[in-house]
C-alpha positions as CSV (number, residue, x, y, z in Angstrom):
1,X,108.4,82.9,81.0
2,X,106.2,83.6,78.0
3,X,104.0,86.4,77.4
4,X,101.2,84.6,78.6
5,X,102.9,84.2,82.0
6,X,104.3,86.3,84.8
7,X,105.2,85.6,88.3
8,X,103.5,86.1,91.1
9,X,105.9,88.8,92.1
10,X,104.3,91.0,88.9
11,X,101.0,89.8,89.2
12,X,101.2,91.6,92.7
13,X,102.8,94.6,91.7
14,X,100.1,95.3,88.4
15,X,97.7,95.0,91.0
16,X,99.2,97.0,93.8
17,X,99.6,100.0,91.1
18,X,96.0,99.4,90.6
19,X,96.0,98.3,86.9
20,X,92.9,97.3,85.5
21,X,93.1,93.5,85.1
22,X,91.0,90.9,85.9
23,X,92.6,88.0,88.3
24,X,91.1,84.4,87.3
25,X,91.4,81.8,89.6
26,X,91.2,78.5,87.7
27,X,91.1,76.3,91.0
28,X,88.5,74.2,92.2
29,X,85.7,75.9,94.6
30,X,86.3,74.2,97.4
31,X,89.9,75.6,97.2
32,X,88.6,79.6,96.4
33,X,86.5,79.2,99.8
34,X,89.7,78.5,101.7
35,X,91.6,81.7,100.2
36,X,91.5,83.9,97.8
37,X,93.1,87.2,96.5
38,X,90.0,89.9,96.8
39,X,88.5,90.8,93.3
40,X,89.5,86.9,91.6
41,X,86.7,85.6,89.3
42,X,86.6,82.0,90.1
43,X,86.5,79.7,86.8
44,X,88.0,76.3,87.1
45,X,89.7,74.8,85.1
46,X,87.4,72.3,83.8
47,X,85.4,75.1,82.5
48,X,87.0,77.1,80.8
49,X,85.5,75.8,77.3
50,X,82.2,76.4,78.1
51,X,83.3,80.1,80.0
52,X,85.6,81.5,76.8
53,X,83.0,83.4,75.7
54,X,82.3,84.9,78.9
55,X,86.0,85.3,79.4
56,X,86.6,87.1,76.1
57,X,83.6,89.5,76.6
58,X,85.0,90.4,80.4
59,X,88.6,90.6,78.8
60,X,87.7,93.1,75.6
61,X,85.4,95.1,78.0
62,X,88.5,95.8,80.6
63,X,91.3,96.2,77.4
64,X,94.3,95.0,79.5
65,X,96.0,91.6,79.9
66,X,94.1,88.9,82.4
67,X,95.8,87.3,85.3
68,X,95.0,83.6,86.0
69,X,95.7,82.0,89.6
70,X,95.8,78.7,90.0
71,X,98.4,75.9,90.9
């Protein structure tokens, strides 16, 4: 894995320590509504051009590495 990556093993432990990150879920509504892990910002995929702004803002404001969900 790359530094953009991790598992979902580490995503669950930064978030079980309580480590300020922000979980994006890049599925598809329909699929959020079915299950979700509590505290994920749904943006799918398709948007995420028109959300990078709104990304980077949320990103810079917290000052720790995102986690994005998604299959």
């Amino acid at each position: 894995m790359d530094d953009l990556e991790i598992t979902p093993a580490e995503a669950r432990q930064r978030l079980e320590r309580g480590e300020n990150v922000m979980l994006v879920d890049v599925r598809e509504p329909w699929e959020f509504e079915l299950c979700r892990i509590a505290g994920a910002k749904l943006i799918p995929m398709g948007t995420i051009p028109a959300n990078s702004r709104r990304c980077a803002r949320e990103i810079a404001f917290r000052r720790n590495r995102s986690l994005v969900h998604g299959d």
